[in-house]
N, C-alpha and C positions, 0 to 999 in steps of 0.2 A: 534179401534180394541182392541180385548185382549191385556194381558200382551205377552202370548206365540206368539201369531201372532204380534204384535208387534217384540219382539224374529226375528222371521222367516223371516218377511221384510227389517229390517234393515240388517241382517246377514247375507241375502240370497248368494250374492256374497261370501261374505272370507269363508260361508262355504262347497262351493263349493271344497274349497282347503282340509277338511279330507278328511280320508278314507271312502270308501265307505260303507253303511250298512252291517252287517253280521247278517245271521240268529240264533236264542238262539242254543250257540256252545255245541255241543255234546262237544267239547273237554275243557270244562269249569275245572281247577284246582279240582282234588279230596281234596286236602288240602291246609289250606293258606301258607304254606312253600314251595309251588308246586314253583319251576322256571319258571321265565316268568308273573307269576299272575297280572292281571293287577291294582289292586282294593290290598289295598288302592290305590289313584291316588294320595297322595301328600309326599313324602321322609318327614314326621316327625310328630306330636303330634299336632292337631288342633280341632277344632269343629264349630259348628254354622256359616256352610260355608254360603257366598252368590255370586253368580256366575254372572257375565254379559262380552259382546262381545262388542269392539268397534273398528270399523276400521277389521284388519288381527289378533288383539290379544284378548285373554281370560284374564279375570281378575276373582279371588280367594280373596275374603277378607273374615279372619276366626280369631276365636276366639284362641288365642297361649294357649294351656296347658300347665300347670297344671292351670286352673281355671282362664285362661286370665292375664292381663299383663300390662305395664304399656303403650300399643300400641298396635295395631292392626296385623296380619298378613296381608302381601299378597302376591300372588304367582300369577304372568304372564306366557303366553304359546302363541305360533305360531299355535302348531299344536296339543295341548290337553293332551300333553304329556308330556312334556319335560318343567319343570316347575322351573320360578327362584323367591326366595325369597327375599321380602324386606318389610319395614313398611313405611304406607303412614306417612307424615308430620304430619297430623290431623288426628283423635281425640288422645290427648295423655291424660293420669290421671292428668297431672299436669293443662292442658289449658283447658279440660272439667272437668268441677268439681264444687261445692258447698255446701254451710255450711250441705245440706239433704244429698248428693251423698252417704257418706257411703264410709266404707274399700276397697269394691268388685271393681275389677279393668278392664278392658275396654274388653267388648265382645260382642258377638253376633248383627256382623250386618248386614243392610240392604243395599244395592244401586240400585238403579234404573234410567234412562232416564226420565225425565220428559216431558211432550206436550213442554215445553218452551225450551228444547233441554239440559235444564241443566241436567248435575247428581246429586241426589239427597245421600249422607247419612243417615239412621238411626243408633245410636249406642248409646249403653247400657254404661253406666258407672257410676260402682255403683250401685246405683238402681235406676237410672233416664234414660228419654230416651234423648239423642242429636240430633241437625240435623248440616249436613253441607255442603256445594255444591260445586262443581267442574264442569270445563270445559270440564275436559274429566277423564273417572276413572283414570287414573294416573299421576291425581291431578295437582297443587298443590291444598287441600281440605282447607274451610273456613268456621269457625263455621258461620252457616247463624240463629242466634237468638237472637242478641246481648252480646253471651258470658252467656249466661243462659240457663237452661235446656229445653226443648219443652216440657216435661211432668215432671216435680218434683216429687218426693218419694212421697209426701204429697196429689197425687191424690188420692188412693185410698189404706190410708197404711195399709189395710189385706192383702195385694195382693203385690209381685213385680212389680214395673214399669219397664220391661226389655223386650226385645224380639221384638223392634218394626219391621214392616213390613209393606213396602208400597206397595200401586198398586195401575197399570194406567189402568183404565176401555177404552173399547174400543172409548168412545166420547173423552180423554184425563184426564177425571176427574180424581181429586186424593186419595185416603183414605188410613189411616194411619193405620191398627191394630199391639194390644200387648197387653203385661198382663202375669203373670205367678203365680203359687202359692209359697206359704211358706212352709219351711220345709216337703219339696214334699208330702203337701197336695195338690189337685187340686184346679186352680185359675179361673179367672176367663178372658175371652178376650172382649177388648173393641174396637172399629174403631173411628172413627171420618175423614167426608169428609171436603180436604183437598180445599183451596183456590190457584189458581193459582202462585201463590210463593213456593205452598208446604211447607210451614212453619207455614202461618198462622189458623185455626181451621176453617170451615165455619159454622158450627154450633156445641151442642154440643155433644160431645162423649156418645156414647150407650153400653149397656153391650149385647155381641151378644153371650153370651157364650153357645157353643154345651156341648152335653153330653161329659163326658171322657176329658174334658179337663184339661190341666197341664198349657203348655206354647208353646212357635214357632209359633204362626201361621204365615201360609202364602197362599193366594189366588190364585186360578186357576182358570178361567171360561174357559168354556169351549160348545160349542152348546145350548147359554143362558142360562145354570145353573152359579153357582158360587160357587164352592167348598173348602170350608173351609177347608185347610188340618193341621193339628198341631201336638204337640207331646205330650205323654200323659206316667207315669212310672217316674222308677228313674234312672237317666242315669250313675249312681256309681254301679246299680246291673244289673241285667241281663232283668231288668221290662219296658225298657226305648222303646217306641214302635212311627208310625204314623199312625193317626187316618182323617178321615174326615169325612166333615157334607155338607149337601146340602141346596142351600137355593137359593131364587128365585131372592132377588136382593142383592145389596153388604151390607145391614144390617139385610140380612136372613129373616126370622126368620130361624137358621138352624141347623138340626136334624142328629145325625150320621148316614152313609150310611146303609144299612144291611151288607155287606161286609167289614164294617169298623171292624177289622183297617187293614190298607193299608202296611203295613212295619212291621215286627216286630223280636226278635229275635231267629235264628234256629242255635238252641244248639248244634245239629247236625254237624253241618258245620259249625262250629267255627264264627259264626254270631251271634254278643253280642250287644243286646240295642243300635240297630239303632233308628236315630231320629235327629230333630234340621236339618231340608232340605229346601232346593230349589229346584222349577223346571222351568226348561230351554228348547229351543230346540236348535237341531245341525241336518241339513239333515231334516228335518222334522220330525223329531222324534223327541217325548221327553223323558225328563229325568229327573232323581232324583237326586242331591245329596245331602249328607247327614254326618254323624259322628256316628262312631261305637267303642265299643271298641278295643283299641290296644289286639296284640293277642303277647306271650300269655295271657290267661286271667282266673284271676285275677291277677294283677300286685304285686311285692312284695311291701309289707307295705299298706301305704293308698293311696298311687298314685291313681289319676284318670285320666288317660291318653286315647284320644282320636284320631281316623284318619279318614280322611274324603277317601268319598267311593263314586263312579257313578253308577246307573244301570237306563236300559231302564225304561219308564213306559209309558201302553199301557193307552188310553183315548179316552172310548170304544163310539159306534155310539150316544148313548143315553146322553152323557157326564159326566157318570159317570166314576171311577178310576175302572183298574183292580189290584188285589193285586200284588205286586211286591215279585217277587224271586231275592232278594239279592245275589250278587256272589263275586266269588274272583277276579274277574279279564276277563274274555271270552266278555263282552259284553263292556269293554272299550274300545273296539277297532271299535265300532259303533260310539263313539262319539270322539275318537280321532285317529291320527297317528302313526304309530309303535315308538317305543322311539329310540333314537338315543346312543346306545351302544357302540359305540366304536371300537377299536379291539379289539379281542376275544380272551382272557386270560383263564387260568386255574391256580388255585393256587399251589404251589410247596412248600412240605410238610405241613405246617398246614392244613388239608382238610374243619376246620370250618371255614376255611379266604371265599371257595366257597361263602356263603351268601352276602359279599360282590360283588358277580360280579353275581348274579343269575338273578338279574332285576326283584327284589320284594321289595316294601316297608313296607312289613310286616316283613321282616327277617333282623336281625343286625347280625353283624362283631364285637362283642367286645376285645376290647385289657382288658390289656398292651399287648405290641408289634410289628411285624411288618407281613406284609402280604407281599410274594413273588409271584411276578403275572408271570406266564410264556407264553411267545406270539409265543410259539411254531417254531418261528424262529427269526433270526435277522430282524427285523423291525424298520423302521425309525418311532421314537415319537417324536410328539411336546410339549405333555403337559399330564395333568389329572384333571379332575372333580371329586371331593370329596361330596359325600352328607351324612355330619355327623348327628346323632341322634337327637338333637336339632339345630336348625337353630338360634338360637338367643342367644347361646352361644359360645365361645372365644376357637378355637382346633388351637395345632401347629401338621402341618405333615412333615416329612422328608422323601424324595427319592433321591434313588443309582441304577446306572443301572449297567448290567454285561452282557456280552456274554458268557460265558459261565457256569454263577452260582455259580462262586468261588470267581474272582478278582474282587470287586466292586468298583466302581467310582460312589463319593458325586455327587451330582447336585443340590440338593436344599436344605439349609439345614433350620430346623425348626424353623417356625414364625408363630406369631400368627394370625388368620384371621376369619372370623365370616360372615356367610350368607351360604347362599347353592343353587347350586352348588360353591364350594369353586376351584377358576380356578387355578393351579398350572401350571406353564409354565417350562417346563423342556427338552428342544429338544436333541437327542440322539439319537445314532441308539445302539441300543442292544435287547436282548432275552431275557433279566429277569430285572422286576423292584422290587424294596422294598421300600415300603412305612410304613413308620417308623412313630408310631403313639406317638407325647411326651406328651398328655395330661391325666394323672391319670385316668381312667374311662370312657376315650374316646369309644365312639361306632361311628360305621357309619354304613349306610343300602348302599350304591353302590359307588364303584370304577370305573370309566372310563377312559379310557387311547385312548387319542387321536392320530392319526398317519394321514400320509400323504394325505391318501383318507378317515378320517373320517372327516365328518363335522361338526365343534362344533355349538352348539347350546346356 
């Protein structure tokens, strides 16, 4: 079977557990500052997501901005929403690596299920591709190549070797494509069908490269086409766009749609060089998702900072793609569950602390200082979830509770802690907390304050 139907049979039960479809929402965010937006879906700076389902959870493996890292991201979820960060064991720059690899440090990858039940790794590092396998995505992961690259820089050096992307054809077979250009000239993409270990090469690799191509690719088939979807632009401006090509079997020959390109970005609506996607299903429907720019945008200096974003995508009778209206948020609630907020605070006096509790992860909270949450009455709390601006940097928080916003009582005082959501354990009953931010430049994008009937997550 397909990849997507593949998707849909394994899944079919836990995803029975979202929410139920909603139609494209009239009440989609006018702006990305709009409270509540649901898109970006991940609290910080990522890209080059790849998405898969095992068991009840979702797994997020993304490339960490600024420009990847010396590790992978990933981000797990129940219910599509509510997402915790950590970095797998494997691939790190230190244990994938060799004399070709290069400066460039670990991104964009792939995972997938393979017919032999394993999961498979693709990932970039450097400019070489890796592979590595695991029993389940959340690992523990094993370079499966003997500690050497699967594809060496030296394959084809006009070209980057990065971007790999596997797929499982409906008999189980396996093919590998990648390839990317230089100096955001367009490259070129090559496949090569894969041998039942999905490591080894079965014959050898083809140049199947469509018009408009950069880098990304990733396969869809769909009603016996095979659609070559990629990304094509510069994903530092505003030119960074998805494109696809149609082609009859898994080495094409394959031509861009007429309707191509399939994503691209609407200036309009603060939608900046989306691209670098997967697609997935949930509910039977599919989806995109993808890395767009952080908003606002252009960031100051040269930052290139990116967030990963979901929207529907329709895959129409004939098997071709319909183009995608990128959003802020309305149609996340198709593929996931409402997020889990908390109690329901309002800030007291600083009015820009709001952005912290608005349940957007496009909008930060920056300090120095400290945000005064008021819970509208005396309430019994247990704790708070912190989701700071970077996840893979080191923030101390400190919180005081008060009943009545004057006499305040320590309860936690500042240490340092790194991941997100960052769990703060502070049980009390009062009306007003103050979370006291001691990190120089500390930002955060949401504050949760847990109590008695809310359920942490």
């Amino acid at each position: 079977m397909s990849r997507l139907n593949l998707y849909l049979r394994r899944w079919a039960p836990a995803l029975l557990l979202l929410a139920a479809p909603l139609m494209l929402a009239a009440d989609e965010p006018a702006r990305w500052d709009t409270p509540g937006a649901g898109n970006p879906l991940l609290p910080g700076y990522f890209a080059d997501p790849s998405i898969v389902r095992d068991g009840n959870r979702w797994y997020i493996f993304a490339t960490i901005d600024p420009w990847g890292d010396d590790r992978l991201g990933l981000w797990t979820s129940e219910n599509g929403r509510d997402w915790r960060f950590s970095t797998p064991n494997w691939p790190t720059k230190a244990a994938a690596t060799s004399p070709t690899s290069g400066n460039s440090k670990v991104w964009a990858p792939s995972v997938v299920r393979a017919a032999n039940g394993r999961w498979y790794m693709y990932v970039s590092v450097g400019s070489e591709v890796w592979v590595g396998s695991a029993a389940s995505p959340a690992g523990p992961w094993r370079d499966a190549n003997g500690g050497k690259p699967l594809i060496a820089r030296d394959f084809a050096p006009a070209y980057h070797m990065i971007d790999a992307e596997a797929f499982v054809d409906d008999d189980g077979q396996g093919y590998l494509y990648w390839g990317s250009g230089l100096n955001w000239t367009n490259g070129h993409c090559f496949v090569v069908k894969l041998k039942p270990d999905m490591v080894t090469f079965d014959d050898a690799p083809r140049d199947v490269t469509p018009e408009n191509y950069f880098e990304g690719p990733f396969m869809v088939k769909a009603n016996g086409r095979y659609l070559l979807t990629y990304s094509d632009g510069n994903t530092t401006k505003d030119t960074y766009k998805v494109r696809y090509a149609i082609g009859a079997t898994p080495f094409g020959p394959f031509h861009e749609a007429p309707n191509s390109p399939l994503l691209q970005t609407d200036a309009a609506r603060d939608i900046i060089s989306p691209g670098h996607h997967a697609v997935f299903r949930s509910q039977g429907r599919s989806y995109i998702l993808y890395h767009r720019q952080a908003l606002p945008w252009p960031q100051p200096g040269d930052s290139v900072l990116r967030q990963v974003a979901v929207d529907p995508l329709t895959i129409a009778a004939d098997g071709t793609l319909t183009r995608v209206r990128p959003t802020h948020g309305s149609q996340v609630a198709d593929f996931a569950a409402a997020r889990d907020r908390g109690l329901s605070w309002t800030p007291a006096g600083d009015r820009a602390a709001a952005k912290a509790g608005d349940d957007n992860y496009a909008t930060l909270w920056r300090g120095p200082g400290a945000i005064v949450a008021d819970l509208g009455s005396v309430r019994r709390v247990q704790g708070s979830r912190v989701r700071p601006e970077f996840a893979t940097r080191s923030y101390s928080y400190g919180v005081e509770a008060s009943r009545d916003g004057k006499s305040w009582t320590p309860l936690l005082a500042p240490a340092e802690q790194q991941g997100s959501p960052l769990m703060l354990r502070h049980p009390t009953v009062a009306r007003y907390l103050r979370l006291t931010v001691a990190t120089p430049g500390a930002a955060l994008w949401e504050w949760s304050i847990d109590g008695e009937k809310a359920q942490r997550r």
